[in-house]
C-alpha positions in Angstrom: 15.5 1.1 10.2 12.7 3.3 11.6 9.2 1.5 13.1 7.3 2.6 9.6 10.2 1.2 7.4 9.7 -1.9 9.4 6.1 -2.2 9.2 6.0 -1.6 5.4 8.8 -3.9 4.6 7.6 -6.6 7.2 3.6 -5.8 5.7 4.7 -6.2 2.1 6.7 -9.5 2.8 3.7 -10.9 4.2 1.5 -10.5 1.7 3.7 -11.1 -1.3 4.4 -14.5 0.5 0.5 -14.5 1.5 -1.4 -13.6 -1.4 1.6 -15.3 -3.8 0.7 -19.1 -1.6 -2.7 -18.5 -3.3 -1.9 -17.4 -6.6 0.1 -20.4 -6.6 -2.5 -22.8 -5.6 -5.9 -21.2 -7.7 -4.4 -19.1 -10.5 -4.6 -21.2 -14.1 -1.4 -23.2 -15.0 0.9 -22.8 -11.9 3.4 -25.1 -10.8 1.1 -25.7 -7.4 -2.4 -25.4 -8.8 -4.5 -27.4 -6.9 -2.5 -27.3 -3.5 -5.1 -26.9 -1.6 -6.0 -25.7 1.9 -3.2 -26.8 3.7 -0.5 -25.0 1.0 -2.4 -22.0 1.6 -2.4 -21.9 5.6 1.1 -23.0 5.8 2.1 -20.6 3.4 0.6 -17.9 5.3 1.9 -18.7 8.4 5.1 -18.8 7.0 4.4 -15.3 5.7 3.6 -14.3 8.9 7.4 -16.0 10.1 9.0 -13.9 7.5 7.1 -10.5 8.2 7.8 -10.9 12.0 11.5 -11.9 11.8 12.1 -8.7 9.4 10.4 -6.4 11.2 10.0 -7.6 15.0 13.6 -5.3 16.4 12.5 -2.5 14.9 8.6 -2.0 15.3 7.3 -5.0 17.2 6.2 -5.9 14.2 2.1 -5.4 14.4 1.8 -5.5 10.4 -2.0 -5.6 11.4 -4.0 -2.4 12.4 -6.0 -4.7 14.6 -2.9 -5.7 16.5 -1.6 -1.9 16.9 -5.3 -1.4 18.2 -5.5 -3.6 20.7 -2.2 -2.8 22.2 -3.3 1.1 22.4 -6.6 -0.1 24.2 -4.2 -2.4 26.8 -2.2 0.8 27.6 1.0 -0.8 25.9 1.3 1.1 22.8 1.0 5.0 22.1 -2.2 5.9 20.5 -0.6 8.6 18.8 2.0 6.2 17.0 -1.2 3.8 15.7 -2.1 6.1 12.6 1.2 5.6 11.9 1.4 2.1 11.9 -1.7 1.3 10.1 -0.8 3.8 7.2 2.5 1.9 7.2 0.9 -1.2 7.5 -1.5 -0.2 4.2 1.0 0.7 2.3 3.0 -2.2 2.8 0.0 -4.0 1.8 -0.5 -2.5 -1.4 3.2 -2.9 -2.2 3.2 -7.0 -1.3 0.1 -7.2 -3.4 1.6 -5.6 -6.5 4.5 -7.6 -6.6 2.6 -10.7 -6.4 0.4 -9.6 -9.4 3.7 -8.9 -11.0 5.5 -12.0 -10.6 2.1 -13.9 -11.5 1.0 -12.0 -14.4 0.7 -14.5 -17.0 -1.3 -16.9 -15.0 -3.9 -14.0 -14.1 -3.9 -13.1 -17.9 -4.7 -16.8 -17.8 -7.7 -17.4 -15.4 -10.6 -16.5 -17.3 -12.3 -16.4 -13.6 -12.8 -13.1 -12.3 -13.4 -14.1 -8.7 -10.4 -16.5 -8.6 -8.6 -13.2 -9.9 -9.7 -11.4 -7.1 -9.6 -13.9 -3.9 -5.7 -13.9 -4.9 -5.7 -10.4 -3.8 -8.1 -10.4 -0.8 -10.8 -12.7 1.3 -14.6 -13.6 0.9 -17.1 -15.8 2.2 -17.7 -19.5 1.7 -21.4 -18.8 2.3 -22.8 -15.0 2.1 -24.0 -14.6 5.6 -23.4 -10.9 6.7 -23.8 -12.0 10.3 -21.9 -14.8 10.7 -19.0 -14.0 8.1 -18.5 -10.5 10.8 -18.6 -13.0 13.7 -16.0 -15.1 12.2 -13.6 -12.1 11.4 -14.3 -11.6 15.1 -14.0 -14.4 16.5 -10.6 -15.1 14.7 -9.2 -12.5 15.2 -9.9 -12.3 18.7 -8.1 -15.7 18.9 -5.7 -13.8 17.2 -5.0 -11.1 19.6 -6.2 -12.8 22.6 -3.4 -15.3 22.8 -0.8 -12.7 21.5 -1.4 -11.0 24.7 0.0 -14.1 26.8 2.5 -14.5 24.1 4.1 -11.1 24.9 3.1 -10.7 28.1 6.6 -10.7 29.8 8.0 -9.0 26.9 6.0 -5.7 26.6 7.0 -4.7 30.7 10.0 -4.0 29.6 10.0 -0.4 28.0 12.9 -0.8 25.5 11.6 -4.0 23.6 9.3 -2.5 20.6 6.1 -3.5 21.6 4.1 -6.4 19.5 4.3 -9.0 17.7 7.9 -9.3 17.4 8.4 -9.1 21.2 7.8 -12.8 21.5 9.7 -14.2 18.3 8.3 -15.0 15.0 7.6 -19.0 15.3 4.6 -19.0 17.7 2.9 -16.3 15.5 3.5 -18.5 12.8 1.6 -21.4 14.4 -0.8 -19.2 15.7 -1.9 -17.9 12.6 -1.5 -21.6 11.1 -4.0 -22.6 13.8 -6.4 -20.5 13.0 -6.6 -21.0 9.4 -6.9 -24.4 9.6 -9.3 -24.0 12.3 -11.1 -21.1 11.7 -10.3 -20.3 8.6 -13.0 -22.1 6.6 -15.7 -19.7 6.7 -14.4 -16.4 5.6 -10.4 -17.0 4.8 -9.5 -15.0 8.0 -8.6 -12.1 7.0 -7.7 -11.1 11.0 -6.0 -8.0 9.6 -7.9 -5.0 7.8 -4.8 -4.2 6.1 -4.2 -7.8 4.5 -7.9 -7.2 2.9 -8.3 -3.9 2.2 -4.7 -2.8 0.7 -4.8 -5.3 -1.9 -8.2 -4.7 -2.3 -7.3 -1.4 -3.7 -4.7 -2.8 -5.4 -6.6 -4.9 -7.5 -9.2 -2.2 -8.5 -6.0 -0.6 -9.8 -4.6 -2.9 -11.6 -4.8 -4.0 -15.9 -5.7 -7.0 -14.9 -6.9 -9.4 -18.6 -10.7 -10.1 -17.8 -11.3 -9.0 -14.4 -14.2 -8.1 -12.1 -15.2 -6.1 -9.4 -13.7 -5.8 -6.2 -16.6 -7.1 -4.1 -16.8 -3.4 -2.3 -19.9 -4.8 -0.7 -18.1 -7.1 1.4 -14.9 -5.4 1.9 -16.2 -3.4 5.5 -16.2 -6.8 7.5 -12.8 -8.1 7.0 -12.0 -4.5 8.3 -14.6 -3.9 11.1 -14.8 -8.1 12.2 -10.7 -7.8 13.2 -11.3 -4.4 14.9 -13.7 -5.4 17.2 -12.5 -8.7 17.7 -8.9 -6.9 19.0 -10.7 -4.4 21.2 -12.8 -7.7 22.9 -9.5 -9.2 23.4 -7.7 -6.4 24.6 -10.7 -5.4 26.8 -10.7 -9.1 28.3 -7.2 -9.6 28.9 -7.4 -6.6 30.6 -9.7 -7.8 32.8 -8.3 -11.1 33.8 -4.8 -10.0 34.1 
């Protein structure tokens, strides 16, 4: 499997599993409505597991532009390969969103809601603070990255391992992210991952979706710009203390 193949198949797994935890839990008349929080972190996290464990031996399994970022910025990934990766990672995205709409269709058709329709598909704030939901994008996914970093330190030295996530196993990702959305999570839904956000962003805007709204376009720039600059802090940091 070549590095892109892995990084759409490994994107799109997460986010079927990702945005299909939600579905599950807010979308009208499903088996877990009502799950709550906890559902929806764990079932991230196990997203995250699965994404990691398909795609970690052949790409590194980034499956987040902000994660191929910050590895550029550290030296330990090709700059030329990150356009790459991130339109891989997109793509992946949109395909993992799709097939969650797909397999959930009747209960969208059902939810008469247009912003649960739309938070199945990508994030948004608890409270509308421009400031503060950026610095919590940040923030998380600076935690994100940060701690990946020490993860994978050993690993990435060596030049054959594919450099990333998968370099370290899929497990302590999985608790990482877990972490952090029970943590952090609160304020924004930690996106950490412009590609999470924004593809199925798209996706829904595309979609025949029964009764739904807009896409919240407004808002859609800080789940892409937060987890940008919160990489390139962490990258620029670990870089400094190693």
């Amino acid at each position: 499997m070549s590095a892109f193949s892995a990084e759409v198949i490994g994107t799109m797994f997460l986010i079927l599993l990702g945005a299909g935890v939600v579905a599950n839990v807010i979308l009208k008349g499903t088996k877990g409505n009502s799950g709550g929080w906890m559902v929806i972190t764990t079932g991230w996290a196990l997203a995250v597991f699965v994404g990691v464990v398909i795609a970690g031996p052949y790409s590194g399994a980034h499956l987040n532009p902000a994660v191929s970022i910050a590895l550029a910025v550290a030296g330990k990934f090709e700059w030329a390969k990150v356009p790459v990766y991130i339109g891989a990672q997109l793509l992946g995205a949109m395909l993992g969103a799709f097939l969650a709409w797909l397999i959930y269709r009747d209960h969208f058709d059902a939810t008469n809601d247009p912003d649960t329709q739309l938070a199945v598909f990508s994030t948004g704030p608890a409270i509308r603070n421009t400031t503060f939901n950026l610095l919590s994008e940040i923030i998380g996914t600076f935690v994100l990255i940060f701690v990946v970093f020490y993860f994978t330190d050993a690993e990435i030295k060596e030049p054959k391992t594919p450099i990333g996530l998968g370099s370290l196993g899929a497990l302590p990702v999985a608790f990482l992210v877990w972490a952090i959305g029970l943590s952090l999570g609160g304020t924004t839904g930690y996106a950490i991952n412009p590609a999470r956000d924004l593809g199925p962003r798209i996706v829904h805007t595309l979609l025949p979706i029964k009764g739904k709204g807009k896409g919240n376009w407004t808002y859609a720039w800080i789940p892409v710009i937060g987890p940008i600059i919160g990489a390139v802090i962490a990258a620029l940091l670990y870089m400094t203390l190693k």
